[in-house]
Backbone as XML, in Angstrom:
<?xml version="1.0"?>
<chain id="A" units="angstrom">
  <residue number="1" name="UNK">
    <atom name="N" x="20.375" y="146.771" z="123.941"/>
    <atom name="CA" x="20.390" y="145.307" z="123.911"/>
    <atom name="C" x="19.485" y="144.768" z="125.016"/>
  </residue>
  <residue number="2" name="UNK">
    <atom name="N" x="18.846" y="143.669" z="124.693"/>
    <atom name="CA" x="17.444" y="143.510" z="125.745"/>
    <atom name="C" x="18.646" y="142.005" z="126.200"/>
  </residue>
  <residue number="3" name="UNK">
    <atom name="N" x="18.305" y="142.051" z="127.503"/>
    <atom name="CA" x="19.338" y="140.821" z="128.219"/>
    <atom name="C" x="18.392" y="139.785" z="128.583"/>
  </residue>
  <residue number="4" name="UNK">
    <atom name="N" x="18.761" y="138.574" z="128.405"/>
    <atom name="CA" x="17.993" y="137.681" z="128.362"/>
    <atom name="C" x="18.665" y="136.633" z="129.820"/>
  </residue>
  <residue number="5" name="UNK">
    <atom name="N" x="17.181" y="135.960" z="130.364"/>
    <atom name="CA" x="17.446" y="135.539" z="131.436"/>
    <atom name="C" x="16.529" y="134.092" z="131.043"/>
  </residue>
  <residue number="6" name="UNK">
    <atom name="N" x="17.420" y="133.291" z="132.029"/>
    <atom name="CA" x="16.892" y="131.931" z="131.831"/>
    <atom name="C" x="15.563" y="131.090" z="132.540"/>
  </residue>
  <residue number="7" name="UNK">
    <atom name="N" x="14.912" y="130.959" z="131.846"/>
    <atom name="CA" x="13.401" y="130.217" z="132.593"/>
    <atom name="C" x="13.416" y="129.532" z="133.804"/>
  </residue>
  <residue number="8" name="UNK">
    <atom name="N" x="14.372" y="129.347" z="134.180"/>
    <atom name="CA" x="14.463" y="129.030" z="135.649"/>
    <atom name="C" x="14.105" y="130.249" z="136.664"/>
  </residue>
  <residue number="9" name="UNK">
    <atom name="N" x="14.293" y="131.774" z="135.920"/>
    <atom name="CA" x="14.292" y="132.506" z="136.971"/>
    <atom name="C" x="12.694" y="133.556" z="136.754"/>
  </residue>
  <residue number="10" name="UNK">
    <atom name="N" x="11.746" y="132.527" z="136.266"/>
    <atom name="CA" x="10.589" y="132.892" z="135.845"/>
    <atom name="C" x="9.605" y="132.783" z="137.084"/>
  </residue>
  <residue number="11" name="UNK">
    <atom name="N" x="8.915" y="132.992" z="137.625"/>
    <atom name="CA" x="8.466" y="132.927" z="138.469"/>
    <atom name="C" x="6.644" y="132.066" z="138.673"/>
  </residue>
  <residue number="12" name="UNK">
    <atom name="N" x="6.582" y="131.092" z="139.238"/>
    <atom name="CA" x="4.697" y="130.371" z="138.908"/>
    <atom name="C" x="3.423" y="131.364" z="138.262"/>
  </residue>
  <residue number="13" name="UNK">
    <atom name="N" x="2.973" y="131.141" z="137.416"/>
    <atom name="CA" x="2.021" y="132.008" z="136.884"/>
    <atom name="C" x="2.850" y="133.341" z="135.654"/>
  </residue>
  <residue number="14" name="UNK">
    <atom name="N" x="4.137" y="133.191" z="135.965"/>
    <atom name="CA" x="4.365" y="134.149" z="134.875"/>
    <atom name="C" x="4.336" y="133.281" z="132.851"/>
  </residue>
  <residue number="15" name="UNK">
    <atom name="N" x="4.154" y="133.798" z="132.353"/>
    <atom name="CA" x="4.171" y="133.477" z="131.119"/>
    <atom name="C" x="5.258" y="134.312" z="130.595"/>
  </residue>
  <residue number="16" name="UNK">
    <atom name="N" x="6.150" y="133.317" z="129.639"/>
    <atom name="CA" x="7.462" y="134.433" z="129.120"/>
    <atom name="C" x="7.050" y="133.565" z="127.577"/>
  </residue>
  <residue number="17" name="UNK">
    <atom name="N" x="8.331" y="134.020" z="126.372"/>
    <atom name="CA" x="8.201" y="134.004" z="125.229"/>
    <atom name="C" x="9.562" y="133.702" z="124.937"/>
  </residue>
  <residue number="18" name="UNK">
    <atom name="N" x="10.007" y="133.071" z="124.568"/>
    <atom name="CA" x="11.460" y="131.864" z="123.973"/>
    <atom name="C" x="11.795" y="132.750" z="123.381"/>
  </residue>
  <residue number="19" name="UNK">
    <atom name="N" x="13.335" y="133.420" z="123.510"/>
    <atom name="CA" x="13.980" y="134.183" z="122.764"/>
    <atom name="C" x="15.303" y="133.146" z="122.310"/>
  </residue>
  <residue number="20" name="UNK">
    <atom name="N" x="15.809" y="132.304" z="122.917"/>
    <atom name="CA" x="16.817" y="131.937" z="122.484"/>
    <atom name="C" x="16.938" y="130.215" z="123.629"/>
  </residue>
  <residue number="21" name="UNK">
    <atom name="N" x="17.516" y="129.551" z="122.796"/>
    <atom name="CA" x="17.441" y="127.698" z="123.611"/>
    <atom name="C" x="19.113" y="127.806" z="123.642"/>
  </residue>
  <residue number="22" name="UNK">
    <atom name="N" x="20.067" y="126.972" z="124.427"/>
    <atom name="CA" x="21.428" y="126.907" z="124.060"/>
    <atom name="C" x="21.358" y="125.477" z="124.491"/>
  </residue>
  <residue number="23" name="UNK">
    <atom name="N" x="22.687" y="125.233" z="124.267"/>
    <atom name="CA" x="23.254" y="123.886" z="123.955"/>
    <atom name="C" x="23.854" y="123.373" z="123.545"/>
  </residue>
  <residue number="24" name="UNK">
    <atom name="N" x="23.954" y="121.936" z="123.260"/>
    <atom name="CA" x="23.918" y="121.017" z="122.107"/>
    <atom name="C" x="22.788" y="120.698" z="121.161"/>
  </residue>
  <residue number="25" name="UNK">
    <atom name="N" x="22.983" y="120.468" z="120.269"/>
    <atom name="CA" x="21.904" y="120.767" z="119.070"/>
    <atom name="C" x="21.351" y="119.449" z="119.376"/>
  </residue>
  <residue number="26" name="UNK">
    <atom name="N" x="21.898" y="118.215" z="119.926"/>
    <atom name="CA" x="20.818" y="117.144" z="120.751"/>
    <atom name="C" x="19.879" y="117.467" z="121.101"/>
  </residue>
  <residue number="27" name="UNK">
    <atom name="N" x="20.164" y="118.187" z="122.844"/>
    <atom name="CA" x="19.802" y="119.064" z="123.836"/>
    <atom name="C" x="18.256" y="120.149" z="123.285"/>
  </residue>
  <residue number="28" name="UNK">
    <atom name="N" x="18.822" y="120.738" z="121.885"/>
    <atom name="CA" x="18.228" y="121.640" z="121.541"/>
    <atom name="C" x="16.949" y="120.834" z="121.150"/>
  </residue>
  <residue number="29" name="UNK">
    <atom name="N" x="17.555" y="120.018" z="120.200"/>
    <atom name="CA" x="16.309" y="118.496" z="119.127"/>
    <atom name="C" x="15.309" y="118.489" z="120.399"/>
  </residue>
  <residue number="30" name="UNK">
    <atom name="N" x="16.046" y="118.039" z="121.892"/>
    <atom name="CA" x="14.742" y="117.329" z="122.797"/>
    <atom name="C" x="13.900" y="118.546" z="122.747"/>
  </residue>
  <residue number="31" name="UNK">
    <atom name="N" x="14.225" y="119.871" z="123.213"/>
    <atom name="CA" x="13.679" y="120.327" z="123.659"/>
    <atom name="C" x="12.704" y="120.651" z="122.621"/>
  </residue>
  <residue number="32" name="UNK">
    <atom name="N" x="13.059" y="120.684" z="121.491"/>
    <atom name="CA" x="11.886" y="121.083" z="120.482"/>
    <atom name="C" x="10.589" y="120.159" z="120.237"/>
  </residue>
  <residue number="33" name="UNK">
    <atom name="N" x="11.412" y="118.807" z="120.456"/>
    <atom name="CA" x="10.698" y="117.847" z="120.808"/>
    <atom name="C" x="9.194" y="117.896" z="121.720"/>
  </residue>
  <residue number="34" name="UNK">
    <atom name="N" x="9.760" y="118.383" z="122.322"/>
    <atom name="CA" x="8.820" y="119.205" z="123.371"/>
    <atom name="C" x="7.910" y="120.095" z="123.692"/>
  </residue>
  <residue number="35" name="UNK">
    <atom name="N" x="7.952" y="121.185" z="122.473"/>
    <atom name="CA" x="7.407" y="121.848" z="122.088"/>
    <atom name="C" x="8.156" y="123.456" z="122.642"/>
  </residue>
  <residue number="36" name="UNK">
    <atom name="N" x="9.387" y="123.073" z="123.287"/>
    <atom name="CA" x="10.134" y="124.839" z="123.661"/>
    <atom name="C" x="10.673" y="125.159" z="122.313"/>
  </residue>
  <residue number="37" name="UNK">
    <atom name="N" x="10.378" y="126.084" z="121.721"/>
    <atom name="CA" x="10.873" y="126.838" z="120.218"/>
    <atom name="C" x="10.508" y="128.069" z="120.415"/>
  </residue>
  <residue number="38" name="UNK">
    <atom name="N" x="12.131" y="129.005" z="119.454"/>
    <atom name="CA" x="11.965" y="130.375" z="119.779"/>
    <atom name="C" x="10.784" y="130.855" z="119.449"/>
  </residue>
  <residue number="39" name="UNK">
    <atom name="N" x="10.038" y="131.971" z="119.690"/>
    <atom name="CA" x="8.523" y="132.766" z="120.160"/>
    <atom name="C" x="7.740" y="132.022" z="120.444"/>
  </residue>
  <residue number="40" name="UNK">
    <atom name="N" x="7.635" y="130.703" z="120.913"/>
    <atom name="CA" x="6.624" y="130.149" z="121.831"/>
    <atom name="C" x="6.622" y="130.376" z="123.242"/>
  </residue>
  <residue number="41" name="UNK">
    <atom name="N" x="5.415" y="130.941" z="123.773"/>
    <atom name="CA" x="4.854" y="130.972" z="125.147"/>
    <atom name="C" x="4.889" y="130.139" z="126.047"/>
  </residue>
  <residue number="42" name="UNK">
    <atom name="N" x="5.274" y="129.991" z="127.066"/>
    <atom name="CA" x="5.731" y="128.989" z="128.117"/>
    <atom name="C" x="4.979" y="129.836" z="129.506"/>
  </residue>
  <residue number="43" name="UNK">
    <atom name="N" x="4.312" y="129.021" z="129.986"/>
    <atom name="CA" x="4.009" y="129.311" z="131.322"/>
    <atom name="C" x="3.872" y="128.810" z="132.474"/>
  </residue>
  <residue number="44" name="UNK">
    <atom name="N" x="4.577" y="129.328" z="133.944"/>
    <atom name="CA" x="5.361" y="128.518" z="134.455"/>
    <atom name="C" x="4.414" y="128.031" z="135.753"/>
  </residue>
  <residue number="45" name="UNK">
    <atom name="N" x="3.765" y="127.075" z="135.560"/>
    <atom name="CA" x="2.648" y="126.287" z="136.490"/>
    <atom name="C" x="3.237" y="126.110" z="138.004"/>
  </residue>
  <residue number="46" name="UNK">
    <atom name="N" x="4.230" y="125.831" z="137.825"/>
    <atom name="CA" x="4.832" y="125.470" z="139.262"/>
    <atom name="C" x="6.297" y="125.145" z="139.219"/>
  </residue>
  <residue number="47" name="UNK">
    <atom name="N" x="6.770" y="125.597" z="140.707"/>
    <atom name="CA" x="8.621" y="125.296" z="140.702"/>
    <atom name="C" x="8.684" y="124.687" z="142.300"/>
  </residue>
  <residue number="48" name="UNK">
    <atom name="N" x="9.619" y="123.869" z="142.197"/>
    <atom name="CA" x="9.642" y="123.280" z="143.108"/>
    <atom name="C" x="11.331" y="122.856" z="143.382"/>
  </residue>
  <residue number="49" name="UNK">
    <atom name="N" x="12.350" y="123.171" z="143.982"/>
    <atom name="CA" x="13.654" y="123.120" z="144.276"/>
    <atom name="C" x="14.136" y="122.990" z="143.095"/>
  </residue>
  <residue number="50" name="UNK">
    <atom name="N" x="13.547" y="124.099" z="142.344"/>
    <atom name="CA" x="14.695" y="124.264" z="140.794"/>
    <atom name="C" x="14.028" y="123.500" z="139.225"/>
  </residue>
  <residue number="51" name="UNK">
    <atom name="N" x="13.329" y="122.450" z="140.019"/>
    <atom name="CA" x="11.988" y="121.870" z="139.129"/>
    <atom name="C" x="11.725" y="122.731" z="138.881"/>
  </residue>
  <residue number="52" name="UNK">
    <atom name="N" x="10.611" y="122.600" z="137.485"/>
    <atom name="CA" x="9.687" y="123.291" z="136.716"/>
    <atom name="C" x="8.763" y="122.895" z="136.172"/>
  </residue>
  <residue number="53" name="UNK">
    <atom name="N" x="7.550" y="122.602" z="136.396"/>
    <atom name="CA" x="6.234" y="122.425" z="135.386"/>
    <atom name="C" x="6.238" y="123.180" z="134.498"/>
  </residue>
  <residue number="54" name="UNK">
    <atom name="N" x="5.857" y="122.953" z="133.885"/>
    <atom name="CA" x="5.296" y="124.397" z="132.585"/>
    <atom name="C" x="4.638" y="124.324" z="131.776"/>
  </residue>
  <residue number="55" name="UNK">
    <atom name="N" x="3.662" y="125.174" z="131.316"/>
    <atom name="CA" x="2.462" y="124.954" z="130.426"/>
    <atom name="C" x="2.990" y="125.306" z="128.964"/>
  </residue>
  <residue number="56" name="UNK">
    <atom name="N" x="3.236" y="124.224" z="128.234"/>
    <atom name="CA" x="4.016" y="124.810" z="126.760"/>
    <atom name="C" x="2.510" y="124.620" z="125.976"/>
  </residue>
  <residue number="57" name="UNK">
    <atom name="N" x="1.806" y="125.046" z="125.066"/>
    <atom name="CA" x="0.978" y="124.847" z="123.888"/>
    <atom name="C" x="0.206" y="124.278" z="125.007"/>
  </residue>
  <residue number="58" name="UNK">
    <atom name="N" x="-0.603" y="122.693" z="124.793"/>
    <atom name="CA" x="-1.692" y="122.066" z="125.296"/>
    <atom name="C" x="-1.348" y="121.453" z="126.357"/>
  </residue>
  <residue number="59" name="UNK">
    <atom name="N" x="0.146" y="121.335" z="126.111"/>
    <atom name="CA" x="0.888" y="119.765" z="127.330"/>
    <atom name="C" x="1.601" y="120.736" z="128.430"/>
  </residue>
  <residue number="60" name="UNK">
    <atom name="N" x="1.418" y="119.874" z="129.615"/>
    <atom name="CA" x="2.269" y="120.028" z="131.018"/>
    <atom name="C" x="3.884" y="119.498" z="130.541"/>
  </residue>
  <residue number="61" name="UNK">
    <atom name="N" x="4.822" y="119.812" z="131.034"/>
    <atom name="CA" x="6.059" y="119.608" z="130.771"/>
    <atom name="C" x="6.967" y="119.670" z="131.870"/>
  </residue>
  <residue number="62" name="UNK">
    <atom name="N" x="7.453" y="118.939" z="132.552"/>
    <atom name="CA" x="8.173" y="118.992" z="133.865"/>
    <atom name="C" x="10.100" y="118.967" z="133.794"/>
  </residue>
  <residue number="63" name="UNK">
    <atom name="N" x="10.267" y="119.903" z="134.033"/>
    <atom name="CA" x="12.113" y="120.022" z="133.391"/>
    <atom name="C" x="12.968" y="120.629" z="134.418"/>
  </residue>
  <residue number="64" name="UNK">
    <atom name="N" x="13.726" y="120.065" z="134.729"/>
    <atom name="CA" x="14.759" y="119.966" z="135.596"/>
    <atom name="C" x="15.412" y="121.540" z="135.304"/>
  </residue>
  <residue number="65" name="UNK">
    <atom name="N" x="16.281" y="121.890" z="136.270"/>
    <atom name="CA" x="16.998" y="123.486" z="136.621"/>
    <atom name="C" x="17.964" y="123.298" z="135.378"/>
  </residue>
  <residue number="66" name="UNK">
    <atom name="N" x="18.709" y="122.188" z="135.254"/>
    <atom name="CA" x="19.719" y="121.983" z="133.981"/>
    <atom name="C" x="19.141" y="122.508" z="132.752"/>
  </residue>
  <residue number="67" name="UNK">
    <atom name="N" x="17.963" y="122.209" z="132.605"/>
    <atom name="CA" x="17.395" y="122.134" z="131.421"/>
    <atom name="C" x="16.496" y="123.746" z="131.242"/>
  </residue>
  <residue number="68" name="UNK">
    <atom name="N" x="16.103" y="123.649" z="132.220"/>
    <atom name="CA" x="15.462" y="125.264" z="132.361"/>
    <atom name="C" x="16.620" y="126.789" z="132.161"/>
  </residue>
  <residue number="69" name="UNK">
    <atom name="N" x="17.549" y="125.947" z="132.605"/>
    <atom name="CA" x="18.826" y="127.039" z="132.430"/>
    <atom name="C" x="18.924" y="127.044" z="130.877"/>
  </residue>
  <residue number="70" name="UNK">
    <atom name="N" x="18.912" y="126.186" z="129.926"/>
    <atom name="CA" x="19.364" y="126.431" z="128.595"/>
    <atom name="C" x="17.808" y="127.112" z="127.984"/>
  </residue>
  <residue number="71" name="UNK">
    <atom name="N" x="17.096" y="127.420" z="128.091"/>
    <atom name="CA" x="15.564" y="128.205" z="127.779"/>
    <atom name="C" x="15.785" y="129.578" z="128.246"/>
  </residue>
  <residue number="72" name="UNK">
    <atom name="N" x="16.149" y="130.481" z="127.152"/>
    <atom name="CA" x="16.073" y="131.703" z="127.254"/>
    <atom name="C" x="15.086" y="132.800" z="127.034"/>
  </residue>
  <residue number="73" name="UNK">
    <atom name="N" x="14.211" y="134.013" z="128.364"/>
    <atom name="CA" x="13.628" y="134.293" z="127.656"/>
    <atom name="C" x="13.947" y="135.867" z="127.906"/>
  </residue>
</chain>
């Protein structure tokens, strides 16, 4: 079983791959909104006290530790 850890604990410059989002299916809507969906590439531009930039597809995306915690990769 491959264990999955949450994008918060990704480190600047790493690039990971969406295995799994949790939530509320709200929660889930924004984030898709957004462009976080399972096997999309996320890469993590910068962290800053739990902040997160992140390079999803074309757009910068800035998401709070709450929110980075439900992004599994």
């Amino acid at each position: 079983m491959v264990s999955l850890m949450p994008l918060s604990m990704a480190k600047p410059g790493e690039t990971v791959v969406i295995r799994k989002i949790t939530g509320r299916d709200d929660v889930r809507q924004h984030l898709a909104e957004l462009g976080f969906v399972v096997e999309s590439k996320v890469t993590v531009v910068n962290e800053v006290a739990g902040n997160m930039i992140l390079q999803v597809k074309d757009s910068r995306v800035a998401l709070d530790k709450s929110m980075a915690n439900r992004i599994m990769f």
